[in-house]
C-alpha positions as CSV (number, residue, x, y, z in Angstrom):
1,X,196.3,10.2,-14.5
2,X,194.9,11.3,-11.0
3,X,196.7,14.9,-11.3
4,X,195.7,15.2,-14.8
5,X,191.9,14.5,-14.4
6,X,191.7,17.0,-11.2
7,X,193.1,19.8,-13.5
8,X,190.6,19.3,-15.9
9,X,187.9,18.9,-12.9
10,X,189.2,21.7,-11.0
11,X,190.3,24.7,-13.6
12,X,188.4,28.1,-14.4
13,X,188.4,27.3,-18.1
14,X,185.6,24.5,-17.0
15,X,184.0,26.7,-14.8
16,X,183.8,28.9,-17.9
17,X,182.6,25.9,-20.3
18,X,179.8,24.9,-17.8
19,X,178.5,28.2,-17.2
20,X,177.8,28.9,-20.8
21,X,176.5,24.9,-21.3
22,X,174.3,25.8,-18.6
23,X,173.0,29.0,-19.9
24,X,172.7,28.1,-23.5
25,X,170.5,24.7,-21.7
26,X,168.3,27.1,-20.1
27,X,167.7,29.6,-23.1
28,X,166.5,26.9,-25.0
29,X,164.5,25.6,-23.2
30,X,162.5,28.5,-22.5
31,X,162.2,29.1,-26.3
32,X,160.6,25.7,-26.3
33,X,158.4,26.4,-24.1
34,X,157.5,30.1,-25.4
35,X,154.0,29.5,-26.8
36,X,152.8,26.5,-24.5
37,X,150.7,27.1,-21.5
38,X,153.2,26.5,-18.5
39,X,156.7,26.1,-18.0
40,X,158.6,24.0,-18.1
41,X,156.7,21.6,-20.0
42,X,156.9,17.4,-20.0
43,X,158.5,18.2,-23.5
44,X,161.6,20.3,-21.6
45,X,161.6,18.5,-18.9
46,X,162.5,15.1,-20.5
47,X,165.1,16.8,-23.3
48,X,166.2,19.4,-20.7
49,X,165.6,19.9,-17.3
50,X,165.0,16.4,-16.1
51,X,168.1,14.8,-18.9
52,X,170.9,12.9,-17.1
53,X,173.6,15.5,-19.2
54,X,171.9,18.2,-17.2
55,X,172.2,16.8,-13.4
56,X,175.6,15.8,-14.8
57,X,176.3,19.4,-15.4
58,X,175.0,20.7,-11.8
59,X,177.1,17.8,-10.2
60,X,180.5,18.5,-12.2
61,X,179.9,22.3,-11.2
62,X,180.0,21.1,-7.1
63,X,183.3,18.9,-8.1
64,X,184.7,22.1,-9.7
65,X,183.7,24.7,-6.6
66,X,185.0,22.6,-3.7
67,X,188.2,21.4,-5.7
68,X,189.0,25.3,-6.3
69,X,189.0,26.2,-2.6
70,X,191.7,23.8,-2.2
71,X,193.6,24.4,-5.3
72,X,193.4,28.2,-4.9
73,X,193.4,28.2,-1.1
74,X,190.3,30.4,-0.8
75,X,190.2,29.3,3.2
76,X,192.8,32.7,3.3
77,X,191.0,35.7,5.3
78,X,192.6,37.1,1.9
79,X,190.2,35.4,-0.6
80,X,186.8,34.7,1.9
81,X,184.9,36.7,-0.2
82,X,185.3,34.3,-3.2
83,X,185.2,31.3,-0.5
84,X,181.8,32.9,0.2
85,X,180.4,32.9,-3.6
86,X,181.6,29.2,-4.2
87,X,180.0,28.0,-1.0
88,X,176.5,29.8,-2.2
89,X,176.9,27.7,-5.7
90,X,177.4,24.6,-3.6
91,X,174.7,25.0,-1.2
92,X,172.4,26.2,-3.9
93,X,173.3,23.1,-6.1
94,X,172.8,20.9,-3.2
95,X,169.2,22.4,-2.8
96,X,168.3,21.9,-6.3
97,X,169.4,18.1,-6.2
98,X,167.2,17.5,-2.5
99,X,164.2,19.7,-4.0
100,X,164.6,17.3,-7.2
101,X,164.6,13.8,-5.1
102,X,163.6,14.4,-2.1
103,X,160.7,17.3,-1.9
104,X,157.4,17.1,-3.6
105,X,154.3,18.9,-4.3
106,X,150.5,18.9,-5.3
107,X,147.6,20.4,-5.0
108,X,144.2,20.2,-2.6
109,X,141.0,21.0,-2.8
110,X,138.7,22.0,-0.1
111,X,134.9,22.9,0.1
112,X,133.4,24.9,2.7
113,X,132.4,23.2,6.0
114,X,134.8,19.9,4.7
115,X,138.3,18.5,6.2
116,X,140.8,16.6,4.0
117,X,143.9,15.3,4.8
118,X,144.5,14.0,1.0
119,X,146.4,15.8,-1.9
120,X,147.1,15.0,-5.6
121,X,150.8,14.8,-6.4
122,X,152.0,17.6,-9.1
123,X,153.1,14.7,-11.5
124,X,151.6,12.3,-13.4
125,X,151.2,8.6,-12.5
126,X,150.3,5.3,-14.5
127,X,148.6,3.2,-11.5
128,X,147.4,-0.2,-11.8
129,X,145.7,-2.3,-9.8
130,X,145.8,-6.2,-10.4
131,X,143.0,-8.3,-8.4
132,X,142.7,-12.2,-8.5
133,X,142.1,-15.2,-6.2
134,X,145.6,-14.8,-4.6
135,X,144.3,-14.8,-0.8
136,X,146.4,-14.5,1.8
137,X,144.7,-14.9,5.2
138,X,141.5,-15.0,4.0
139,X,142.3,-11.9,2.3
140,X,142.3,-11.3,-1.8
141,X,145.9,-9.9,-2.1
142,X,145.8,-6.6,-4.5
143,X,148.9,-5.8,-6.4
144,X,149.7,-2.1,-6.9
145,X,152.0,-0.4,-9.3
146,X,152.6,3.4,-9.3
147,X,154.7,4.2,-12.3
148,X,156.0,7.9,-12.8
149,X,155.2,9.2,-16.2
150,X,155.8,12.6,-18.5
151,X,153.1,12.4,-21.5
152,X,153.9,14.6,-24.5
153,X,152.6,15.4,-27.9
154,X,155.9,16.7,-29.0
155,X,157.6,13.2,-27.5
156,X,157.9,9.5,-28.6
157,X,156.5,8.3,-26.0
158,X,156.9,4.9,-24.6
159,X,156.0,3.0,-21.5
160,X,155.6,-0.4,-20.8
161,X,155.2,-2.1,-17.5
162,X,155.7,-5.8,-17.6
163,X,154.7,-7.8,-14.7
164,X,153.4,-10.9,-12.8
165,X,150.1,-11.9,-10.2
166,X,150.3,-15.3,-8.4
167,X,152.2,-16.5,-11.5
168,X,150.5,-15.1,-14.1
169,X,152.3,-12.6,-16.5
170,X,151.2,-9.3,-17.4
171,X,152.1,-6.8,-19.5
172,X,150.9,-3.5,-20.1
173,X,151.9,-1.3,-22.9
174,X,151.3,2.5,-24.1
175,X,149.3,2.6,-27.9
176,X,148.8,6.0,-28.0
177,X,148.9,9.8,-26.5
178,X,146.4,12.3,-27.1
179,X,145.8,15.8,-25.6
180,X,142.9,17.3,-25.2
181,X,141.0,14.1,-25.6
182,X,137.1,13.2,-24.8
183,X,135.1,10.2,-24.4
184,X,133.0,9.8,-27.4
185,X,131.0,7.3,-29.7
186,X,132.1,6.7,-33.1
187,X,129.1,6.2,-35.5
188,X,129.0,2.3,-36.8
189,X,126.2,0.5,-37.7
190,X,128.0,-2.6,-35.6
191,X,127.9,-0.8,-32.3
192,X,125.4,-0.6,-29.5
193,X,123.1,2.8,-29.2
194,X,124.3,5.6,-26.3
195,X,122.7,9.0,-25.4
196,X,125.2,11.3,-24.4
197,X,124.7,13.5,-21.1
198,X,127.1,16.6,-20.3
199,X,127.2,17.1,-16.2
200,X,129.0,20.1,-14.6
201,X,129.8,19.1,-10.6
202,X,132.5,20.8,-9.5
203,X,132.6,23.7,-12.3
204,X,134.2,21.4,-14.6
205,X,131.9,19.2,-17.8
206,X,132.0,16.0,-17.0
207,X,130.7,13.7,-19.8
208,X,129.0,10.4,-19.5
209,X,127.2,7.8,-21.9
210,X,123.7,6.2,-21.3
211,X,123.7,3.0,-22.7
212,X,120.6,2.2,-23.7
213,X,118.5,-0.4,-22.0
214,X,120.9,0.6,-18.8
215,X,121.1,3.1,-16.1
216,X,123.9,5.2,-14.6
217,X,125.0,6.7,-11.3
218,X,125.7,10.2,-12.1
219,X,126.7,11.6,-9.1
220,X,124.4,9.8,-6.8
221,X,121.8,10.6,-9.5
222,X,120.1,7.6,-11.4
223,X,119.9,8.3,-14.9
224,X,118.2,5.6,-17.4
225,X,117.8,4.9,-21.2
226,X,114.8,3.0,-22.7
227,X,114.8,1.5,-19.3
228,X,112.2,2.7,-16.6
229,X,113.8,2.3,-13.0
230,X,111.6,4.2,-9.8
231,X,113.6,6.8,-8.4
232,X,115.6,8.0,-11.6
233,X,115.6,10.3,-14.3
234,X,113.9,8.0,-17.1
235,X,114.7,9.2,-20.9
236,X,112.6,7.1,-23.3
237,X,111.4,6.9,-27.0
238,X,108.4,8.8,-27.9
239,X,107.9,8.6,-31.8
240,X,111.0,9.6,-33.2
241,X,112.0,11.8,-30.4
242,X,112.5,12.1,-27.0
243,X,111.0,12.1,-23.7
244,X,111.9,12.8,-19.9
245,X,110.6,11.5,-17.0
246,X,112.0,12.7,-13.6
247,X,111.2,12.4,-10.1
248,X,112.2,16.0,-9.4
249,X,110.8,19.4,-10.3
250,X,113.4,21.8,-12.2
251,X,113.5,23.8,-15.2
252,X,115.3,23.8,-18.3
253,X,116.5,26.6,-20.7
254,X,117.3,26.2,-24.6
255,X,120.9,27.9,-25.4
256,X,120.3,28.6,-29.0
257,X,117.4,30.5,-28.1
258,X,117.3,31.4,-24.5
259,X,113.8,29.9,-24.2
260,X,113.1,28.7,-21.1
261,X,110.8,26.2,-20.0
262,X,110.0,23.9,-16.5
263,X,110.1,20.6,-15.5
264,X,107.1,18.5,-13.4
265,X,107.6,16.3,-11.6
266,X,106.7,12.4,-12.3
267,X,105.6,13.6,-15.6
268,X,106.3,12.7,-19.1
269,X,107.9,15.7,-21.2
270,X,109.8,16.2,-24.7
271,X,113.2,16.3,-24.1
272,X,115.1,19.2,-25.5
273,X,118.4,18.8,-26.8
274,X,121.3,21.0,-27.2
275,X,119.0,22.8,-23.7
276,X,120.2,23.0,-19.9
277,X,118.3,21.2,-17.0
278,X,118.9,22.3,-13.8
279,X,117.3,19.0,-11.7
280,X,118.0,19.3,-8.3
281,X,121.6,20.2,-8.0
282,X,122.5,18.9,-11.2
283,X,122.7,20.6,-14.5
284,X,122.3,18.3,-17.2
285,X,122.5,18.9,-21.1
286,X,122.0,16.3,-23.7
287,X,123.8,17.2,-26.7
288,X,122.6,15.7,-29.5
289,X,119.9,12.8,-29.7
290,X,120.9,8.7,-29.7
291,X,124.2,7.5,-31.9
292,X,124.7,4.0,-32.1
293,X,128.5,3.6,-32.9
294,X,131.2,2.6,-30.4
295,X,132.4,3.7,-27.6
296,X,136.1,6.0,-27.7
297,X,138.5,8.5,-26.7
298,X,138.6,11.0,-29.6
299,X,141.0,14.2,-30.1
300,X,139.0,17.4,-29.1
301,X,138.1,19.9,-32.2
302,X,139.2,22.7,-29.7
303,X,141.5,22.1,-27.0
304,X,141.4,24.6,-23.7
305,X,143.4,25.0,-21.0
306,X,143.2,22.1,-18.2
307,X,141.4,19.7,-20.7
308,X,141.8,16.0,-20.4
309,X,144.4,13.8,-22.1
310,X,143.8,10.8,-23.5
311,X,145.9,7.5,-22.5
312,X,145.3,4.1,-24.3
313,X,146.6,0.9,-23.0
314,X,146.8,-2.6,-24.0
315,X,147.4,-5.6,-21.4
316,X,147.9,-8.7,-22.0
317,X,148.0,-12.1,-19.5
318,X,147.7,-15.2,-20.7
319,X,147.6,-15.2,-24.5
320,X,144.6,-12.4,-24.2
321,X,144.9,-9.1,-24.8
322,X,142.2,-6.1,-24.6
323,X,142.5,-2.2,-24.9
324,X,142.2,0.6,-22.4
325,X,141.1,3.7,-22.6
326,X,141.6,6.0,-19.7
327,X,141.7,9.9,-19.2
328,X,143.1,11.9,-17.0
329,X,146.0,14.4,-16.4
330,X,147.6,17.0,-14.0
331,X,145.2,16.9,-10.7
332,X,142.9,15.0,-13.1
333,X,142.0,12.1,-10.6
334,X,139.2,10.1,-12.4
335,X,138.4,6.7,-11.4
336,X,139.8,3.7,-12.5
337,X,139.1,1.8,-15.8
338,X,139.4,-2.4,-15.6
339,X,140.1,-5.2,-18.1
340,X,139.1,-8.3,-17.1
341,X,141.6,-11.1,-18.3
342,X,140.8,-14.5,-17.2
343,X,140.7,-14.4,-13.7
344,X,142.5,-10.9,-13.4
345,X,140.8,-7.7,-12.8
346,X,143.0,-4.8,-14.1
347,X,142.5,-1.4,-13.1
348,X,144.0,1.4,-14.6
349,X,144.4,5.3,-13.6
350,X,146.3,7.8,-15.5
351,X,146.7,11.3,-13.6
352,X,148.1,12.6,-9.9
353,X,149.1,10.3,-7.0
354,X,147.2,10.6,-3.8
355,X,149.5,11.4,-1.0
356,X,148.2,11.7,2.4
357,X,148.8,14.5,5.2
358,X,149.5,14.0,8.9
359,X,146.9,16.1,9.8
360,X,144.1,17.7,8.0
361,X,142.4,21.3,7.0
362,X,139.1,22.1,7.5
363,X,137.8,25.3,5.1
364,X,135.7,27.2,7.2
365,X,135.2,30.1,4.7
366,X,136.4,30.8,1.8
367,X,136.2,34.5,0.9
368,X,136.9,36.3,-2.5
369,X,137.0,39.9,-3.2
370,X,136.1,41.5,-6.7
371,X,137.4,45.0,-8.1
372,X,134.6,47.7,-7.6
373,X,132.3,47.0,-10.6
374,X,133.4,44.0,-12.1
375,X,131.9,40.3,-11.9
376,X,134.9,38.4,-13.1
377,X,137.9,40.2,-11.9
378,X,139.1,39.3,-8.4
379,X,141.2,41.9,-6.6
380,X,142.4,39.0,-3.9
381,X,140.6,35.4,-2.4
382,X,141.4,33.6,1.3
383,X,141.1,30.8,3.2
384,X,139.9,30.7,6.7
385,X,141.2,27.1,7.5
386,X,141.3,25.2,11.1
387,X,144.2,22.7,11.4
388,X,143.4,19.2,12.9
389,X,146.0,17.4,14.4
390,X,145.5,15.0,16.9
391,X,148.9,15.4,18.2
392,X,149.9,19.0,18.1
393,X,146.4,20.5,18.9
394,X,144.1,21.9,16.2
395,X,144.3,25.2,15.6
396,X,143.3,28.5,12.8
397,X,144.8,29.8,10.5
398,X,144.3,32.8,7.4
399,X,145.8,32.0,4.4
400,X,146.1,34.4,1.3
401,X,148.5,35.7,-1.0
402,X,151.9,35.7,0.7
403,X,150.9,34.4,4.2
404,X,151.7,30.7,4.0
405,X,150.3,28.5,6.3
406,X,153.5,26.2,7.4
407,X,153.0,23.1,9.7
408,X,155.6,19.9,10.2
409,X,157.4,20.5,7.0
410,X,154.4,21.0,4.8
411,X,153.5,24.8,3.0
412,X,150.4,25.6,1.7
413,X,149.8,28.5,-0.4
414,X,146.4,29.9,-1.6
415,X,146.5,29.0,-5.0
416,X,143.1,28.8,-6.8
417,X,139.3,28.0,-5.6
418,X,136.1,26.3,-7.0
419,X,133.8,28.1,-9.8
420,X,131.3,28.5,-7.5
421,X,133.1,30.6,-4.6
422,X,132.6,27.3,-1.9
423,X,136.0,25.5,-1.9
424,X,139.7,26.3,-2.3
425,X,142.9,25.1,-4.0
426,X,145.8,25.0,-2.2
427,X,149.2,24.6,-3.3
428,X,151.2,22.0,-1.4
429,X,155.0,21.8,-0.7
430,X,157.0,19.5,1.6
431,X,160.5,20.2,0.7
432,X,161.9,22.0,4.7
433,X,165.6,20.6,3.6
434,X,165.5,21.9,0.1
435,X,164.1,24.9,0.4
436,X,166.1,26.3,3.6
437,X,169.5,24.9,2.2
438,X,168.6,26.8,-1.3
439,X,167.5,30.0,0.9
440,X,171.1,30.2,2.7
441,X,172.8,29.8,-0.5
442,X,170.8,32.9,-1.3
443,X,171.6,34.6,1.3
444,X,175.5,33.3,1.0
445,X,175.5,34.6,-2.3
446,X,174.1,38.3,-2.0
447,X,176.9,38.6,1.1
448,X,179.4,37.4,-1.4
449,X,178.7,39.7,-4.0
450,X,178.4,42.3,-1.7
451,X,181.7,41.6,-0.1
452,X,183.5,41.5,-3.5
453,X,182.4,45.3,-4.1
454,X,183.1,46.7,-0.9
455,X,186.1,44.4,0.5
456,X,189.9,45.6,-0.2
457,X,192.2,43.0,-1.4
458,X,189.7,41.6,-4.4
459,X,189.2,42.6,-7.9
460,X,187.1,45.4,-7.7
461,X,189.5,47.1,-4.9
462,X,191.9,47.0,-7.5
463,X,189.4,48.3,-9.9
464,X,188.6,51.1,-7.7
465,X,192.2,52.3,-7.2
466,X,192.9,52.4,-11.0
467,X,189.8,54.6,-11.6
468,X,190.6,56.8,-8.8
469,X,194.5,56.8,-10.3
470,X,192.4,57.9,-13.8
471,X,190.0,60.6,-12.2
472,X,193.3,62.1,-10.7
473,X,195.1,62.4,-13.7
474,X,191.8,64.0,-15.8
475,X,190.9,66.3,-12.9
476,X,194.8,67.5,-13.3
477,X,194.4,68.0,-17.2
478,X,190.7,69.8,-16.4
479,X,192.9,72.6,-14.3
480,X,195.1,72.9,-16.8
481,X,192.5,73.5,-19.8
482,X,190.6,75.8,-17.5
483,X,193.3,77.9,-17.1
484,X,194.1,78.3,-20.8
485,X,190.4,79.0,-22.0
486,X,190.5,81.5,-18.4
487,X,193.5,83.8,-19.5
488,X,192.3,83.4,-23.6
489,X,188.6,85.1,-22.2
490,X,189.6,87.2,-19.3
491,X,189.4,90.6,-21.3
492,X,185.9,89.8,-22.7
493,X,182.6,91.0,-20.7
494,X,179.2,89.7,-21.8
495,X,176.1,90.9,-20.3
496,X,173.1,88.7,-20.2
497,X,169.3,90.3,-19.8
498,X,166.3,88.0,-20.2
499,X,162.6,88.9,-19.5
500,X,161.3,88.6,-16.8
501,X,158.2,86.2,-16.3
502,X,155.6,87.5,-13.9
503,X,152.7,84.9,-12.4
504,X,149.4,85.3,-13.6
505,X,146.9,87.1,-11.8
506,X,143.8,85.6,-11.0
507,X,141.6,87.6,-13.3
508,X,144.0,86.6,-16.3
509,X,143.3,82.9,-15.8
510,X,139.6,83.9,-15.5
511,X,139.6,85.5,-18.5
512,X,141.4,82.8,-20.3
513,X,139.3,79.9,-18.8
514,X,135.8,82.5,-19.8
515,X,136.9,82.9,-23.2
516,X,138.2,79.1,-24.0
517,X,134.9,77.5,-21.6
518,X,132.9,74.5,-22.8
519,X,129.1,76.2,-24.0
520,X,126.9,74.5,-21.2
521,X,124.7,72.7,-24.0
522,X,127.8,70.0,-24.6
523,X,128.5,70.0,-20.9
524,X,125.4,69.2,-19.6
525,X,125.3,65.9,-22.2
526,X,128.9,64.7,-20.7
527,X,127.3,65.9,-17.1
528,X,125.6,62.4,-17.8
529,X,127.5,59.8,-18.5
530,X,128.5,57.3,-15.9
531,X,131.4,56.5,-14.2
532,X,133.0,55.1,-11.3
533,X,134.7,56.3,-8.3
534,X,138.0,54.7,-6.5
535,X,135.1,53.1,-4.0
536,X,133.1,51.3,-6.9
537,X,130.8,53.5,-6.3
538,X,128.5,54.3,-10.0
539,X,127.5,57.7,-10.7
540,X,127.2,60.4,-13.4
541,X,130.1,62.8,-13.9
542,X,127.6,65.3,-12.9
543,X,127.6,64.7,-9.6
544,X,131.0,63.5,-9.5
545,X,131.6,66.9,-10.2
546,X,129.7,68.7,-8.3
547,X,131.0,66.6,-5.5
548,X,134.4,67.6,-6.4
549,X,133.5,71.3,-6.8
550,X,132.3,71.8,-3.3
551,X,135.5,70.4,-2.0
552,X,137.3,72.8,-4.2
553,X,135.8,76.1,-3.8
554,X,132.7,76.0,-1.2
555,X,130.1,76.2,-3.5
556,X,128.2,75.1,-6.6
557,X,129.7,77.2,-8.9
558,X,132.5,79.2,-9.9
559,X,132.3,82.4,-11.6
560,X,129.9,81.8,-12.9
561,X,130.6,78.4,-14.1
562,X,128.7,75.5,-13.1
563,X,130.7,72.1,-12.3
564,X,130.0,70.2,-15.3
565,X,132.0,73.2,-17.3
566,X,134.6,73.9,-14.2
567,X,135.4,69.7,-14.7
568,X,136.2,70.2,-18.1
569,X,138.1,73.1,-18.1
């Protein structure tokens, strides 16, 4: 049984099966993922690349490599080339499965003048926090659960996470998935009345729900409905509209109509809606006026790259069970969102995990570079960063496109920055093992490859003598034929005349150029047009071409011709 399962392990007509398995695996997977945004996607990576059958594949392939350097005795100075290629496959397979369990990566962000020594993990996480009266101590004990998760539309998906807290059971259980989701009120004449208020800290909308009679914290800014509170921005009912009330001067523009208009301060003003404020360092919009409904996570009409998904729970302890709406996604960390059941307080988090350094980065500048003349297009951006560690010494560092800052085991590459030009985003790796044992397998494999080509005793040596055998044998039958066709043409004599071409003088491409010019009445309309040099530098074509004329020939014309008609000759 033993000797037949290690022919099947260990034969070339496996090899063969798993390389076209593999391949086939791969293909499809990236015709999965054609028309999504990234790739791979949680859709291919739970059918495909992250499937039990597909590690099964990459393990049986190791099995198969090191049990054909026995059975074929590749260890012979004969057959090290091969030896070489089977040990790149087995190193690079060996890679892929510490890279998959062991190494990880994320994503930080940085402002100016700031340190951090925190980054969001690169998958998602269901987190839950469960507080009670368990104390410990003196101390309430908090129970945390960090459960991996892939989120799809194109999956069934399924999680439930079942649980206890001093005792007490708890279960909590996906309802439903939706991406590209929003917080939202759904009109109902049972429901409670909400203003809603669009923020956009950090370049990205953030939207938040003024209940009325209440007051919110947006961002350290107080915020009120129908409820006046010292110190914050107080919206109330005037007639059947609206009015503001804030503590701080600003302004506000109208987007329909670009109308613009200003804001006094401790003064009582109609509130625009569907308009921009710009209070302090906040711009606010209010979108459209007071909906009394309930409160929701609602599908998105039109859904853009890095939106929010939607994740709704529902936990149950004791008999009781209540719903959970909570948004988040990839290096979406939004605070948490609590039930309270009984005595339980349970908090819920959908979106990265927050792993923590050894050391931190401080962003000293950030720097980004446009192309001559455009406001949008960036030709490269930097980071000027200082490491902090207490134990190794701090020191600075540049990091940009292909100059990796690399520092006990961790790789951060300059990946993104902030809408507003004052913080970076940093791509974070940690896998040294992975990533070095994948590199020499590489490397392992290129000397393979190259070895099977230029070594004697493989099978393209073999190759190689063949052709050369072949090239003989035509470059015999080639003598032969010439000598036939030689001795059937030997009496024949053919002369061959051709004219002769002569350069053209300088007065014949004068003359040509005189009689085909541009009349100056055209060229002196394209003379002003602008355009823009290799510096960025805007200017008309004009002077561009005057510019270049002077290089050219020493003067400001030519023949004659002035440079607007010498450019578009």
């Amino acid at each position: 049984m033993q000797k037949v399962l290690a022919n099947i392990l260990f034969s070339t007509r496996l090899t063969s099966i798993l390389f076209i398995v593999f391949a086939v695996a791969m293909i499809t997977g990236t015709f999965l993922d054609m028309h999504q945004e990234t790739s791979p996607t949680p859709y291919t990576r739970t059918l495909i690349y992250n499937a039990w059958w597909f590690e099964a594949i990459m393990g049986i392939f190791v099995i198969n490599f090191i049990g054909n350097i026995g059975r074929y005795r590749l260890y012979k100075k004969e057959k090290w080339a091969t030896l070489v290629l089977h040990l790149a496959f087995i190193l690079i397979l060996i890679g892929a499965f510490i890279t998959r369990y062991i190494g990880y990566e994320g994503q930080i962000s940085i402002r100016e003048g700031e340190s951090e020594h925190v980054f969001m993990s690169r998958e998602n996480y269901v987190t839950v926090y469960i507080d009670g009266d368990y104390v410990v101590n003196g101390q309430n004990q908090r129970k945390v659960l960090e459960v991996p998760v892939d989120f799809s539309p194109r999956l069934n998906n399924s999680f439930k996470v079942e649980t206890e807290y001093n005792g007490q059971n708890v279960t909590i259980e996906l309802e439903k998935f939706i991406k590209g989701a929003e917080e939202d009120i759904i009109p109902s004449d049972e429901g409670e009345s909400y203003l809603k208020l669009v923020e956009s800290s950090g370049g990205r909308p953030h939207n938040h729900f003024l209940k009325e009679g209440e007051v919110a914290n947006v961002h350290n800014l107080l915020v009120s409905l129908n409820k006046h509170v010292d110190g914050a921005i107080n919206i109330v009912y005037q007639g059947d509209s609206l009015a503001i009330n804030s503590p701080y001067d600003g302004e506000y523009m109208t987007m329909a109509t670009g109308q613009t208009g200003s804001v006094l301060k401790d003064s009582l003003q109609t509130l625009h809606l569907r308009s921009r404020y710009v209070i302090g360092d906040m711009q606010l919009v209010f979108p459209k006026p007071v909906v009394k409904g309930t409160f929701d996570i609602v599908k998105k009409p039109q859904i853009l790259k890095g939106d929010e998904e939607g994740v709704v729970f529902n936990v149950t302890s004791n008999g009781e069970t209540k719903k959970v709406n909570v948004l988040g996604g990839q290096y979406i960390s939004n605070d948490f969102k609590y039930a309270k059941l009984g005595n339980l307080d349970i908090g819920l988090r959908y979106g990265p995990k927050m792993r923590e350094l050894p050391f931190s980065i401080k962003l000293n500048d950030f720097i980004a570079d446009r192309y001559p003349g455009t406001e949008k297009s960036y030709s490269s951006f930097e980071s000027k960063v200082t490491v902090l560690d207490p134990q190794e010494g701090d020191f600075d560092y540049h990091i940009y496109m292909n100059h990796i800052l690399n520092h006990k085991g961790y790789r951060f590459f300059q990946s993104s920055f902030h809408p507003d030009e004052k913080g970076t985003i940093l791509s974070v790796n940690h896998d040294f093992w992975g990533t070095w044992i994948t590199y020499i397998g590489y490397f392992l494999l290129f000397g393979g490859l190259l070895s099977i080509i230029f070594l004697p005793n493989t099978r393209f040596a073999d190759l190689r003598k063949m052709l050369k055998k072949v090239k003989e044998k035509k470059e015999k039958l080639l003598v032969v034929a010439l000598l036939c066709f030689g001795l059937s043409g030997f009496s024949q004599d053919h002369q061959h005349s051709g004219p002769a071409f002569n350069d053209l003088t300088k007065a014949q491409i004068d003359s040509i150029l005189k009689a085909n010019i541009t009349p100056t009445s055209h060229t002196d309309k394209f003379g002003h047009l602008v355009i823009q040099d290799l510096g960025g530098r805007m200017m008309p074509v004009n002077t561009y071409a005057s510019e270049m004329l002077r290089k050219l020939s020493k003067d400001d014309n030519y023949e004659g011709l002035d440079a607007n008609q010498v450019f578009l000759s």
